[in-house]
mmCIF file of the N, C-alpha and C atoms, coordinates in Angstrom:
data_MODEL
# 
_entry.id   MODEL 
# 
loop_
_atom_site.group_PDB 
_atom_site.id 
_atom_site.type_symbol 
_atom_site.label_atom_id 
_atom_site.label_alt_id 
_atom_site.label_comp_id 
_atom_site.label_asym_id 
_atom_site.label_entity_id 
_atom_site.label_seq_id 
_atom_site.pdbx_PDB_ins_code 
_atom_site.Cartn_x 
_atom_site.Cartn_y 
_atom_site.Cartn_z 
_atom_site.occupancy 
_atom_site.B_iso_or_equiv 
_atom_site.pdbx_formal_charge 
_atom_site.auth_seq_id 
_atom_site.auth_comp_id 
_atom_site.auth_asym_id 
_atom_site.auth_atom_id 
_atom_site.pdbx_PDB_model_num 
ATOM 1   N N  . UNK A 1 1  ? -14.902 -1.856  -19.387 1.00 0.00 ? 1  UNK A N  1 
ATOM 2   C CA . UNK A 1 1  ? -14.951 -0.743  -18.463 1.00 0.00 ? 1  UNK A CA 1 
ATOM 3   C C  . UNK A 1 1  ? -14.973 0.550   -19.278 1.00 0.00 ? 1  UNK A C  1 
ATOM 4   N N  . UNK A 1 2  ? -16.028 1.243   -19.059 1.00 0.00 ? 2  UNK A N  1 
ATOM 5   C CA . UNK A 1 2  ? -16.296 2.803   -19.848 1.00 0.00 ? 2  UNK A CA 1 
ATOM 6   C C  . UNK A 1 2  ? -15.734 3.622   -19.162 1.00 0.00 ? 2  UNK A C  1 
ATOM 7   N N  . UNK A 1 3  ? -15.905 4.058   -17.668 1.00 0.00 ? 3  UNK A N  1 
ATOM 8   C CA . UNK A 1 3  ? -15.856 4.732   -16.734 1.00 0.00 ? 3  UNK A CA 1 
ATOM 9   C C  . UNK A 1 3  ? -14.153 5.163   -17.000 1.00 0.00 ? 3  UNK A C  1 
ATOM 10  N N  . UNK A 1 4  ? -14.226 6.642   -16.941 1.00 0.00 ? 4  UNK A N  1 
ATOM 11  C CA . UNK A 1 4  ? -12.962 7.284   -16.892 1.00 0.00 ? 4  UNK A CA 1 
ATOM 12  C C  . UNK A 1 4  ? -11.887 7.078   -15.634 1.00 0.00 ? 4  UNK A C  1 
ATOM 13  N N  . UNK A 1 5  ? -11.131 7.215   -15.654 1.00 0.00 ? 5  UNK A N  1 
ATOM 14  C CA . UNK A 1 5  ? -10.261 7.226   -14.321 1.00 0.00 ? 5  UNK A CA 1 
ATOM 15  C C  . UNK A 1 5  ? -9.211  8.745   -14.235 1.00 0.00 ? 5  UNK A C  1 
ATOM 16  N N  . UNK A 1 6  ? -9.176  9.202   -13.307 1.00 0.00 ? 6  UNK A N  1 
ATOM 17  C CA . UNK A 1 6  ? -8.108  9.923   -13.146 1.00 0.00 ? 6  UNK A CA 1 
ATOM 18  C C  . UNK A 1 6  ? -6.881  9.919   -13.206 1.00 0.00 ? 6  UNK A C  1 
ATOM 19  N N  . UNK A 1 7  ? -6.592  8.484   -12.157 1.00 0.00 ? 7  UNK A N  1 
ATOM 20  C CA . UNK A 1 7  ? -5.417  8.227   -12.105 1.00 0.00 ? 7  UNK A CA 1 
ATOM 21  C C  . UNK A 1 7  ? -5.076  6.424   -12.137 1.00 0.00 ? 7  UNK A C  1 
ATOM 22  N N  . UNK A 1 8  ? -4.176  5.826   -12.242 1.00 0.00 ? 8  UNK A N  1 
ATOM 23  C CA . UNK A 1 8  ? -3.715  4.563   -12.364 1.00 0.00 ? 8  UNK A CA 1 
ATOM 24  C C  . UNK A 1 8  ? -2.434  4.506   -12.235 1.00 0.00 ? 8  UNK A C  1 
ATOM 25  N N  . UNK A 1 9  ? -2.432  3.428   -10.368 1.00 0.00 ? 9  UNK A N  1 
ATOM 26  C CA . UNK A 1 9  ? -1.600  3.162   -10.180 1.00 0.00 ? 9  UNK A CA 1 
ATOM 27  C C  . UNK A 1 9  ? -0.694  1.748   -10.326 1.00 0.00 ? 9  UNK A C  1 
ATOM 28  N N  . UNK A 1 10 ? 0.070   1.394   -10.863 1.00 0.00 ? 10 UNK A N  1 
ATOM 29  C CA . UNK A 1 10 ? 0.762   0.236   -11.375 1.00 0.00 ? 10 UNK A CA 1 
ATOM 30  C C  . UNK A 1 10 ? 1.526   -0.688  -10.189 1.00 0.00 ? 10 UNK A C  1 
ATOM 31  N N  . UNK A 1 11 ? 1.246   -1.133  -9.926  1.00 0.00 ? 11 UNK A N  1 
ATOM 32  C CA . UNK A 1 11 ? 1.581   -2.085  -8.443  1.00 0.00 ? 11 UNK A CA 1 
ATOM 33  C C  . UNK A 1 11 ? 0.770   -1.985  -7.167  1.00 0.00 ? 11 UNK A C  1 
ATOM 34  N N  . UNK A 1 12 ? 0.712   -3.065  -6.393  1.00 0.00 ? 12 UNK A N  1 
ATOM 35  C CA . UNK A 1 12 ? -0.059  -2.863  -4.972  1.00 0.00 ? 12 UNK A CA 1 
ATOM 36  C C  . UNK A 1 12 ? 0.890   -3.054  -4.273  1.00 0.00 ? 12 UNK A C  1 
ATOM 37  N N  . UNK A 1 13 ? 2.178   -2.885  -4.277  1.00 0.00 ? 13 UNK A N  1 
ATOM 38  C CA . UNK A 1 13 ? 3.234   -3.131  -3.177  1.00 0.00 ? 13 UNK A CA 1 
ATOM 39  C C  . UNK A 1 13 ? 3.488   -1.788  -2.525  1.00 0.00 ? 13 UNK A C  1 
ATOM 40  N N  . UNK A 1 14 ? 4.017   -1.273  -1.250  1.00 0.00 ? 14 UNK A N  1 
ATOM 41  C CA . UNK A 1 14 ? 3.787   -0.258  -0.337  1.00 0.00 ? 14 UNK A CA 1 
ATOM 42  C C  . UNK A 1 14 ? 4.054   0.990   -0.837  1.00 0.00 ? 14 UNK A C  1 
ATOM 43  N N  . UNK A 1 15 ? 4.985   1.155   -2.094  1.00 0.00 ? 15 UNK A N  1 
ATOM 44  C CA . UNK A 1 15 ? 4.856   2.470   -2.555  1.00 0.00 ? 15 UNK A CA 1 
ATOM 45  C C  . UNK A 1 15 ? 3.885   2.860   -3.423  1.00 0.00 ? 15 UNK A C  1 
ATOM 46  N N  . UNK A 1 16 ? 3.263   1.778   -4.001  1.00 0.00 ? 16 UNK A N  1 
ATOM 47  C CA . UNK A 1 16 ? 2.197   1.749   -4.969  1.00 0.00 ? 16 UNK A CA 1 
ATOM 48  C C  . UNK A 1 16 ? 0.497   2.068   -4.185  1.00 0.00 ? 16 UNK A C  1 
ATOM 49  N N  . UNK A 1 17 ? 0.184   1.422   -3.067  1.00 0.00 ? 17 UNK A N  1 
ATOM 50  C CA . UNK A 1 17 ? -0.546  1.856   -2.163  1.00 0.00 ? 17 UNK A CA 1 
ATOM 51  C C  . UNK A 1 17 ? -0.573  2.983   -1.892  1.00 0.00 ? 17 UNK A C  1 
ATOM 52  N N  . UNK A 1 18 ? 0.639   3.762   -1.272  1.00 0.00 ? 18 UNK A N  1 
ATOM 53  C CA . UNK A 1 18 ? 0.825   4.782   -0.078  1.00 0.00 ? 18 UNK A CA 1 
ATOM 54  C C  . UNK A 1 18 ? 0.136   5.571   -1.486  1.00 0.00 ? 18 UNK A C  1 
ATOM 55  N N  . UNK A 1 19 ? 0.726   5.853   -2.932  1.00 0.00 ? 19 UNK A N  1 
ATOM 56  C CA . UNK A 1 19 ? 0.396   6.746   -3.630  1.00 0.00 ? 19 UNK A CA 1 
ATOM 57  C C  . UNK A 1 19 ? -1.248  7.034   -4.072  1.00 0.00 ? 19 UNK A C  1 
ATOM 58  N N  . UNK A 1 20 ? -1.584  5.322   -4.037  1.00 0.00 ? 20 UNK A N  1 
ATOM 59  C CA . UNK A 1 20 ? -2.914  5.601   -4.066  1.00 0.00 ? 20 UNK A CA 1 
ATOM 60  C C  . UNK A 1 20 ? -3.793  6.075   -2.988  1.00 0.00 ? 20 UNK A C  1 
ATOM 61  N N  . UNK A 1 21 ? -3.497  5.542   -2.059  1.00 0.00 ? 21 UNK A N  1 
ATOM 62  C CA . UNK A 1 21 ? -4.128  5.996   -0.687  1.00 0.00 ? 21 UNK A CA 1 
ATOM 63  C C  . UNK A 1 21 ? -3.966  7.382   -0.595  1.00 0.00 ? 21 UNK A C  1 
ATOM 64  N N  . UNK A 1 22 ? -3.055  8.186   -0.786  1.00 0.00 ? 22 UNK A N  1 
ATOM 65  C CA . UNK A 1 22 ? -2.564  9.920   -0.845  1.00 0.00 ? 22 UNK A CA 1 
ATOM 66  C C  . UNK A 1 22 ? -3.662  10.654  -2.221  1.00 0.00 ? 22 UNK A C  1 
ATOM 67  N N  . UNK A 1 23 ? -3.714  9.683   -2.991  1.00 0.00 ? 23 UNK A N  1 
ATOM 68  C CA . UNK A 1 23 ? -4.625  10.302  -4.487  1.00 0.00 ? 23 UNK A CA 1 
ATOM 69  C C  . UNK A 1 23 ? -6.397  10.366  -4.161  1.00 0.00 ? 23 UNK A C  1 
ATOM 70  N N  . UNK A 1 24 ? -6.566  9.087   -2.803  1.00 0.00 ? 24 UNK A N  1 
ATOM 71  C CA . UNK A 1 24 ? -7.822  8.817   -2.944  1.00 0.00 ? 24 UNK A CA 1 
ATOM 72  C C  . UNK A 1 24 ? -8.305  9.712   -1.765  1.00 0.00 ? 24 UNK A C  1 
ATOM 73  N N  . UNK A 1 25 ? -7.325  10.129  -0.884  1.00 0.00 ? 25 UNK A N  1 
ATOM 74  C CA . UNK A 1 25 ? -7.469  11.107  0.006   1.00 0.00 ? 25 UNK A CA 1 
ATOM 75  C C  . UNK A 1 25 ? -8.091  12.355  0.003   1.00 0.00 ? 25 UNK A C  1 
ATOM 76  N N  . UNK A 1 26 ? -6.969  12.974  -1.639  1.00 0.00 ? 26 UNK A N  1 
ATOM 77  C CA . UNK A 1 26 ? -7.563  13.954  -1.582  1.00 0.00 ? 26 UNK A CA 1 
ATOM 78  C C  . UNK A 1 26 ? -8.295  13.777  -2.874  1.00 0.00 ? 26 UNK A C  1 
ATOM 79  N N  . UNK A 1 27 ? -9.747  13.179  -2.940  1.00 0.00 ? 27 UNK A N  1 
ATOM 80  C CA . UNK A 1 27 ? -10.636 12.749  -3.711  1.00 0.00 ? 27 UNK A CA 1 
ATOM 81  C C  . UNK A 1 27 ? -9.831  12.994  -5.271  1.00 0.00 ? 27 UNK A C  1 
ATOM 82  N N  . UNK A 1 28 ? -9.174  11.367  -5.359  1.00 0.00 ? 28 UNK A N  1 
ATOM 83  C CA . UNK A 1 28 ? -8.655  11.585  -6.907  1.00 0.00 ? 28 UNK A CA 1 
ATOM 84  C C  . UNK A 1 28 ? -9.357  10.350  -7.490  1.00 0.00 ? 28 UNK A C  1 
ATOM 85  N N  . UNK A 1 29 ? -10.273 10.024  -8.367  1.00 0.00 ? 29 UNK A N  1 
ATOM 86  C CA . UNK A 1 29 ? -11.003 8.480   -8.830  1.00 0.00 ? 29 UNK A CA 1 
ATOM 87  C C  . UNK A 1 29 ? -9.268  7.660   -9.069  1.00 0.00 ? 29 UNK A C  1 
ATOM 88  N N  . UNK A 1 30 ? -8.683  6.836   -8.389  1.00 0.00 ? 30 UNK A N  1 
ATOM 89  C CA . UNK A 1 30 ? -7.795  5.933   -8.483  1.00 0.00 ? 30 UNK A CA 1 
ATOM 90  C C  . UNK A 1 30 ? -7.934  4.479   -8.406  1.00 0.00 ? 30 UNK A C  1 
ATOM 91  N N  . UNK A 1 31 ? -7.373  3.970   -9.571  1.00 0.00 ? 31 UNK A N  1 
ATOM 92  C CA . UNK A 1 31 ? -7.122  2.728   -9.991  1.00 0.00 ? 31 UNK A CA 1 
ATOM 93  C C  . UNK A 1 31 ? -6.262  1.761   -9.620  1.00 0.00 ? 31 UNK A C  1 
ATOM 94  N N  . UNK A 1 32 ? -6.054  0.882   -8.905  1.00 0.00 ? 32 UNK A N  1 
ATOM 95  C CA . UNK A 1 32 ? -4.549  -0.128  -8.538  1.00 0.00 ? 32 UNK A CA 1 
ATOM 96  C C  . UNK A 1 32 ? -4.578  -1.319  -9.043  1.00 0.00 ? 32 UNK A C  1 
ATOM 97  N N  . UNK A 1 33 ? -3.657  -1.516  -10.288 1.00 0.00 ? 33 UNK A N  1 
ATOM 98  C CA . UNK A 1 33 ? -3.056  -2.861  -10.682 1.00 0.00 ? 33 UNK A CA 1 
ATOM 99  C C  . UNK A 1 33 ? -2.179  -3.495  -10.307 1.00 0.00 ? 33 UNK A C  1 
ATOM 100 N N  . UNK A 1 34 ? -2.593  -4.919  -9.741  1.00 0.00 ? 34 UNK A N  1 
ATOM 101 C CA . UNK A 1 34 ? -1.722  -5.390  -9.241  1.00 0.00 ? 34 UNK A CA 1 
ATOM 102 C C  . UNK A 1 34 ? -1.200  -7.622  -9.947  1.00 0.00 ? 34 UNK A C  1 
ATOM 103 N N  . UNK A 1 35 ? 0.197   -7.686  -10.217 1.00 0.00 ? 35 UNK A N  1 
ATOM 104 C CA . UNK A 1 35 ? -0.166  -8.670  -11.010 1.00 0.00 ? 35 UNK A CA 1 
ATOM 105 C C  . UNK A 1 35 ? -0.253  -10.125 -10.454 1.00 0.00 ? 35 UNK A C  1 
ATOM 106 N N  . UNK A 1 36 ? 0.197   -9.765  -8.453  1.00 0.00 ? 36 UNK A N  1 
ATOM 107 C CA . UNK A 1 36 ? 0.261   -10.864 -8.120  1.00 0.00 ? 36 UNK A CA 1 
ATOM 108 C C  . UNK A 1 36 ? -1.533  -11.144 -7.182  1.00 0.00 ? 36 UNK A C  1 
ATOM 109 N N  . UNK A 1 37 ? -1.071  -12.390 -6.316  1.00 0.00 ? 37 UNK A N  1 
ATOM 110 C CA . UNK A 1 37 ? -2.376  -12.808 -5.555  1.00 0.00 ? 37 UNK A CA 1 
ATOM 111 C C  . UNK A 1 37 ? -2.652  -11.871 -4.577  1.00 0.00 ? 37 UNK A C  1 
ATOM 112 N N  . UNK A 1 38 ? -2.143  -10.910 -4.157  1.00 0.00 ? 38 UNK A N  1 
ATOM 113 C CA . UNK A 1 38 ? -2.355  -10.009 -3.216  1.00 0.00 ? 38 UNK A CA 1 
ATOM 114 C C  . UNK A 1 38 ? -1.254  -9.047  -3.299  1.00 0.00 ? 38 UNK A C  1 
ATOM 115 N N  . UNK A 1 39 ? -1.898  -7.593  -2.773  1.00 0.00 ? 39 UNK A N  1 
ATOM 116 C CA . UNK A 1 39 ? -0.673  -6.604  -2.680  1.00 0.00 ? 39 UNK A CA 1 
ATOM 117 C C  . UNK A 1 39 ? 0.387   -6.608  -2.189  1.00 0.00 ? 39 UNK A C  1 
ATOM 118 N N  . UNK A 1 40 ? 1.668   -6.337  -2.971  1.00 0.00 ? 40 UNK A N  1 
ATOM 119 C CA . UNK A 1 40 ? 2.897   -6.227  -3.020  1.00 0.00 ? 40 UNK A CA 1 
ATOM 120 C C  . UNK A 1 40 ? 3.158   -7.786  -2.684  1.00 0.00 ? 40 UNK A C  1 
ATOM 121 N N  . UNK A 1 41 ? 2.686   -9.053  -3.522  1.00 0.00 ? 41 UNK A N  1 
ATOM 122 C CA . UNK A 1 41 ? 3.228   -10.119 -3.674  1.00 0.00 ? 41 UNK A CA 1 
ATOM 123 C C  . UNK A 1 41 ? 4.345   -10.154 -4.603  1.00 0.00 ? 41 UNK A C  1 
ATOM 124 N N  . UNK A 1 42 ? 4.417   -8.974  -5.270  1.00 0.00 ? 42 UNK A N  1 
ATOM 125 C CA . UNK A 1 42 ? 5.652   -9.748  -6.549  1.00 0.00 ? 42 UNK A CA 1 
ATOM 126 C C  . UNK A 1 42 ? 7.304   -8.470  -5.706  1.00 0.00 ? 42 UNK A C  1 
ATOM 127 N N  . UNK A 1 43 ? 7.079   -8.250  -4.430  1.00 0.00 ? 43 UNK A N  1 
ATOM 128 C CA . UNK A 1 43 ? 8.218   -7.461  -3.826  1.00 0.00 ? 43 UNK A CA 1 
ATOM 129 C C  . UNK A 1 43 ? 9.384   -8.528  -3.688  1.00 0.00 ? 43 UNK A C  1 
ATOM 130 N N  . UNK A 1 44 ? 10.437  -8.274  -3.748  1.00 0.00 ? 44 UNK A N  1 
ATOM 131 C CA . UNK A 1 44 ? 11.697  -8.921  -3.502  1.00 0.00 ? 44 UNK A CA 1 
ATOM 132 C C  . UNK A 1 44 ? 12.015  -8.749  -2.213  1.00 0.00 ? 44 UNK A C  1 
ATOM 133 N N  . UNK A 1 45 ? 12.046  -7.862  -1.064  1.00 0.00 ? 45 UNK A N  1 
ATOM 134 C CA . UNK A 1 45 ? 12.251  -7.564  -0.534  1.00 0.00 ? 45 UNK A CA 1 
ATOM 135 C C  . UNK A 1 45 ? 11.480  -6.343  0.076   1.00 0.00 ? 45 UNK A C  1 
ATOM 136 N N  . UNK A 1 46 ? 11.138  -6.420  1.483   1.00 0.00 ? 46 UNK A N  1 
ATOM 137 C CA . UNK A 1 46 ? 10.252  -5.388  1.956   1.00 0.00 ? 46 UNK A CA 1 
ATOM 138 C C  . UNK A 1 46 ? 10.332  -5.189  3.573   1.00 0.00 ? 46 UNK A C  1 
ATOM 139 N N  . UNK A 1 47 ? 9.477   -4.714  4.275   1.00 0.00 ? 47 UNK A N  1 
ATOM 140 C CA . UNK A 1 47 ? 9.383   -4.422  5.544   1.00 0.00 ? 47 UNK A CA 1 
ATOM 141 C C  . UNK A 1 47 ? 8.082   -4.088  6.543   1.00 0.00 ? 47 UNK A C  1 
ATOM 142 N N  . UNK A 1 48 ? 7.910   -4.053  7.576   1.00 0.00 ? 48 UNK A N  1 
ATOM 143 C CA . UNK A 1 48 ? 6.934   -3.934  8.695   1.00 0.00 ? 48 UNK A CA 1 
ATOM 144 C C  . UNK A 1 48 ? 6.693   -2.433  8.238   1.00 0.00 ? 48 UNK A C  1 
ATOM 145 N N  . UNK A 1 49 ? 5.676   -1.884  8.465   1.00 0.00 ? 49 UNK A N  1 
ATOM 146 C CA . UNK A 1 49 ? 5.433   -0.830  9.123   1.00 0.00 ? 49 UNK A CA 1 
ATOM 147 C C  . UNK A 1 49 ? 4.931   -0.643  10.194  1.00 0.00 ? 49 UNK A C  1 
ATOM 148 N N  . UNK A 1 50 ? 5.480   -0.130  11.008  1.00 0.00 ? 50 UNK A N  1 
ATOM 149 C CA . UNK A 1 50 ? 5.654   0.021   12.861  1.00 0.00 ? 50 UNK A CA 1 
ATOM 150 C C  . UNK A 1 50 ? 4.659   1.430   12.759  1.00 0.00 ? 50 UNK A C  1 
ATOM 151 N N  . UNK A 1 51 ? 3.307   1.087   12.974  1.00 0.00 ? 51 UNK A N  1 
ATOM 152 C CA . UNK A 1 51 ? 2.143   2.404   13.465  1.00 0.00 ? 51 UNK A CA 1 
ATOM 153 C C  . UNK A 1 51 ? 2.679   3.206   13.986  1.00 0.00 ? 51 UNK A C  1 
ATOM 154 N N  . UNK A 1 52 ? 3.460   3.156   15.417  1.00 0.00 ? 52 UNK A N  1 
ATOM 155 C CA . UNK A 1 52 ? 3.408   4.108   16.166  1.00 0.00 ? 52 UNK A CA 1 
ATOM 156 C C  . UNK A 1 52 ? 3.751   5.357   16.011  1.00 0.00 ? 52 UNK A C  1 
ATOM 157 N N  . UNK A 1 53 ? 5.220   5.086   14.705  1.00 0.00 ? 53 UNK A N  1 
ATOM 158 C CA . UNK A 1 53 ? 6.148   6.619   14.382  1.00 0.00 ? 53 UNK A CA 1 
ATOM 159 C C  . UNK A 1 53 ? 5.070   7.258   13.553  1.00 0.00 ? 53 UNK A C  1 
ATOM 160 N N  . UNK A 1 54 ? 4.474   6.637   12.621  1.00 0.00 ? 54 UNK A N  1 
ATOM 161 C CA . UNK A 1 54 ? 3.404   7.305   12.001  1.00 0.00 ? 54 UNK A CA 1 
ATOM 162 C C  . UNK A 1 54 ? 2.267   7.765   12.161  1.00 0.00 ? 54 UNK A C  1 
ATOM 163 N N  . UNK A 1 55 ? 1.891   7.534   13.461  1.00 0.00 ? 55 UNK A N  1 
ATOM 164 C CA . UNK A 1 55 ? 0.632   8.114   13.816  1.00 0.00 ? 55 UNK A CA 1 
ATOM 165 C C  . UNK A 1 55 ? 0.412   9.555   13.547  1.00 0.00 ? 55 UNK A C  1 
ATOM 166 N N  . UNK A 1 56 ? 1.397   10.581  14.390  1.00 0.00 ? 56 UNK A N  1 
ATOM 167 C CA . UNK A 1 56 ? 1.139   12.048  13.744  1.00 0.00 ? 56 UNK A CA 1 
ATOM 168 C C  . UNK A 1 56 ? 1.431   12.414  12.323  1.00 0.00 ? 56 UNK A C  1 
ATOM 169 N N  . UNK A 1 57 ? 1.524   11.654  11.759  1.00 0.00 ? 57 UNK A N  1 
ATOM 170 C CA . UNK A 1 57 ? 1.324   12.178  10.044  1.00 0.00 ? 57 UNK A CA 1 
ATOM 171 C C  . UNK A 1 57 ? -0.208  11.310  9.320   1.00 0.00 ? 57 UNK A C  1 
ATOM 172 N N  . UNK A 1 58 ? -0.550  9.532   9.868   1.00 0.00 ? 58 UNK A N  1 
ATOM 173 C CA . UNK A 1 58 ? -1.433  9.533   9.235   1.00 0.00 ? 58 UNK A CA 1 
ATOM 174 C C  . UNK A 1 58 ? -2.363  8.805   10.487  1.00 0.00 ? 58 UNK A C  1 
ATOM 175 N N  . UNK A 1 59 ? -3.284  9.709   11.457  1.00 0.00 ? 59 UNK A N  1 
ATOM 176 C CA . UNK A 1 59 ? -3.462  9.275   12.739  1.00 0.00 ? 59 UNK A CA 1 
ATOM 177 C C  . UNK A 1 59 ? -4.545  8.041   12.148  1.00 0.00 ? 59 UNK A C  1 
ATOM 178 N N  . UNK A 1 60 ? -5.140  8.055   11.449  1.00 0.00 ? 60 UNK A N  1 
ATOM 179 C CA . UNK A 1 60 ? -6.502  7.398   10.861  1.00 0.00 ? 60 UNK A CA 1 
ATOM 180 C C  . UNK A 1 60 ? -6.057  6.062   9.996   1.00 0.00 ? 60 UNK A C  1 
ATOM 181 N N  . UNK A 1 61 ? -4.745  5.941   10.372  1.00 0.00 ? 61 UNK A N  1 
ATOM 182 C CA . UNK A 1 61 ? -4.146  4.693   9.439   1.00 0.00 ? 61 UNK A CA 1 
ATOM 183 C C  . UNK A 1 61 ? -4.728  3.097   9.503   1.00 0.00 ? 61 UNK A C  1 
ATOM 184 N N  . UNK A 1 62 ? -4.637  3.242   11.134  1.00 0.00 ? 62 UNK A N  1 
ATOM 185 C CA . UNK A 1 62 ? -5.197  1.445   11.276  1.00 0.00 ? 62 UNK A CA 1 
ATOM 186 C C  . UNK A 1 62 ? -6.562  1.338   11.070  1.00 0.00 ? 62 UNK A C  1 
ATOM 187 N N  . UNK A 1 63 ? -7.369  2.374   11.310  1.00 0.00 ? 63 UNK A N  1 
ATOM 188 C CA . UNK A 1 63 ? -8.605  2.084   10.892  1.00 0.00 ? 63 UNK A CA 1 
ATOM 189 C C  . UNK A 1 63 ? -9.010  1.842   9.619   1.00 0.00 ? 63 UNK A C  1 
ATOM 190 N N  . UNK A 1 64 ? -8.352  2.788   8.682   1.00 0.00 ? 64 UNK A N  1 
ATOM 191 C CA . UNK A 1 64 ? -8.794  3.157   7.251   1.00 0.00 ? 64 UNK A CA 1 
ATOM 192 C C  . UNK A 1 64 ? -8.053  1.706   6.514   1.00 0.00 ? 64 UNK A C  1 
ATOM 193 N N  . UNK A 1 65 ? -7.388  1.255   7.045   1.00 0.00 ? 65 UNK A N  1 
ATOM 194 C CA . UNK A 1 65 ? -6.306  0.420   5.890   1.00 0.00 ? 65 UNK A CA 1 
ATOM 195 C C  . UNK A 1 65 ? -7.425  -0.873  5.550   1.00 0.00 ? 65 UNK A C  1 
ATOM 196 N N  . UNK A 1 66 ? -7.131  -1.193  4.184   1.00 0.00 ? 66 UNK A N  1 
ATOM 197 C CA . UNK A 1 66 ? -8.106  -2.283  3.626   1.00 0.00 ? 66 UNK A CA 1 
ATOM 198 C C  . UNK A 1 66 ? -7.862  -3.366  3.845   1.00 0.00 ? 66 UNK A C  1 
ATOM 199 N N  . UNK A 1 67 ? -6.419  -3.564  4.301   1.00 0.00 ? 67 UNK A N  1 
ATOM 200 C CA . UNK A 1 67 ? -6.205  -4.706  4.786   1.00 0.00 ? 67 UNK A CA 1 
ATOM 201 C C  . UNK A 1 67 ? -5.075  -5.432  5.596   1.00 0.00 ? 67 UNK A C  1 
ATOM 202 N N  . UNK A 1 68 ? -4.483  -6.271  5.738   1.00 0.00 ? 68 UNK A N  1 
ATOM 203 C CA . UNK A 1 68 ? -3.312  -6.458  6.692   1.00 0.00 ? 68 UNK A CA 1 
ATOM 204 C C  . UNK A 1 68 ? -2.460  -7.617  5.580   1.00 0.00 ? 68 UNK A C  1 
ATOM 205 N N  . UNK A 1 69 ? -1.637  -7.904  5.285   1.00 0.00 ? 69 UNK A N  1 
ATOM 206 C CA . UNK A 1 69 ? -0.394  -8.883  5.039   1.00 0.00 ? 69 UNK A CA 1 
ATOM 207 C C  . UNK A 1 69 ? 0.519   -9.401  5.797   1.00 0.00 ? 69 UNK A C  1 
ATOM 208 N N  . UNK A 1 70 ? 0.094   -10.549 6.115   1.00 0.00 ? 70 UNK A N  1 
ATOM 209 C CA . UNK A 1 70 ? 0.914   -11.840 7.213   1.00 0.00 ? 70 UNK A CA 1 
ATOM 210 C C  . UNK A 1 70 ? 2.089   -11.501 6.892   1.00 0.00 ? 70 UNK A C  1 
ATOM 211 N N  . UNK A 1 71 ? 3.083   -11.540 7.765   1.00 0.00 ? 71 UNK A N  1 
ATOM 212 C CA . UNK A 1 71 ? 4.011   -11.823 7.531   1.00 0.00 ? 71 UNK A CA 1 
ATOM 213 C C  . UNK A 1 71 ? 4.833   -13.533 7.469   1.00 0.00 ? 71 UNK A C  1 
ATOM 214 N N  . UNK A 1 72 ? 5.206   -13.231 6.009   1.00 0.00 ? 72 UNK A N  1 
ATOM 215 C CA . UNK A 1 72 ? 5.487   -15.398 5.625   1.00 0.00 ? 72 UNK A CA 1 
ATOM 216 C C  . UNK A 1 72 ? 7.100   -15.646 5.574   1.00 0.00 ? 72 UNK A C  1 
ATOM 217 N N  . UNK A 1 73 ? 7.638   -14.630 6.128   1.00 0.00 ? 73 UNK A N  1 
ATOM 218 C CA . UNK A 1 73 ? 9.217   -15.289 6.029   1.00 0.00 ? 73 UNK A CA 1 
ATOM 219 C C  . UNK A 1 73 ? 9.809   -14.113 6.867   1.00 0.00 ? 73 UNK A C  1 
ATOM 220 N N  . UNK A 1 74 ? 10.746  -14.212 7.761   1.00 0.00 ? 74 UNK A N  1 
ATOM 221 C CA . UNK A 1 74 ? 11.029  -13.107 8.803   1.00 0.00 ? 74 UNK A CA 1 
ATOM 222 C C  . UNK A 1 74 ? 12.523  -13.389 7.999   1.00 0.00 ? 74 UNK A C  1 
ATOM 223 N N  . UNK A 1 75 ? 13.682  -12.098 8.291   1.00 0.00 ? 75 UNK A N  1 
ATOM 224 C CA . UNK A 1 75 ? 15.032  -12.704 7.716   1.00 0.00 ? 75 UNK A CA 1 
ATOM 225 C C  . UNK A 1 75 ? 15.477  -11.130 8.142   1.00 0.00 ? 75 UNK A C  1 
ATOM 226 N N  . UNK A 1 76 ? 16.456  -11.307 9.408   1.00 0.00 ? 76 UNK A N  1 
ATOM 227 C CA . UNK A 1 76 ? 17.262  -10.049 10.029  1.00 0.00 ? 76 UNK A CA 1 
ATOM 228 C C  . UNK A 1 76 ? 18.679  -10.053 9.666   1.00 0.00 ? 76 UNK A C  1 
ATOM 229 N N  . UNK A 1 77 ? 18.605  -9.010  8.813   1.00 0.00 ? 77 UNK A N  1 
ATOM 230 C CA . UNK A 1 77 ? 20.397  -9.233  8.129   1.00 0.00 ? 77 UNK A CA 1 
ATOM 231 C C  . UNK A 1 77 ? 20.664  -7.369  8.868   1.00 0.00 ? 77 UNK A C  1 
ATOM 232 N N  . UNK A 1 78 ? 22.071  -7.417  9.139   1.00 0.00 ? 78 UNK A N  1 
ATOM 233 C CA . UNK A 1 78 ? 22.943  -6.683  9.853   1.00 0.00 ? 78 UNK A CA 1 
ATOM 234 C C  . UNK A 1 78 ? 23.943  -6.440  8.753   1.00 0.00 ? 78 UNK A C  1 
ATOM 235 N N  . UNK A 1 79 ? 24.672  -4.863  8.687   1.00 0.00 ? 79 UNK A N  1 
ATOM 236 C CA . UNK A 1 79 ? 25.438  -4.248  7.977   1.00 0.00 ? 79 UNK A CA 1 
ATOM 237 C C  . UNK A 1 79 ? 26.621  -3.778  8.765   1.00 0.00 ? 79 UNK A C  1 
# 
């Protein structure tokens, strides 16, 4: 690979996304490495994101997103 990059982001798990998705927004050439079979496979722990609260900050979300992740293990712990 010759081609320069701007930026490179190191994980595809949801904070690693959101940053790229925010870089590629506002036209930044961004890169995402990721080391498992799909984004944010190597998370320990994670969560849903529920569209609805986010709509007035990113209204264009469900359309634009590249892709969706099943959810493979549900687990409701209480504090």
């Amino acid at each position: 690979m010759t081609e320069a990059l701007e930026a490179v982001v190191v994980g595809g798990g949801l904070g690693g996304l959101a940053a790229a998705y925010t870089l590629a927004k506002g036209g930044v050439q961004v890169l995402v490495l990721e080391r498992g079979d799909h984004p944010g496979s190597k998370n320990v722990t994670g969560g849903r994101l529920y569209l609805n609260p986010v709509r007035p900050f990113l209204p264009d979300l469900w359309e634009e997103a590249p892709l969706e992740r099943p959810v493979t293990r549900e687990v409701i712990t209480a504090m």
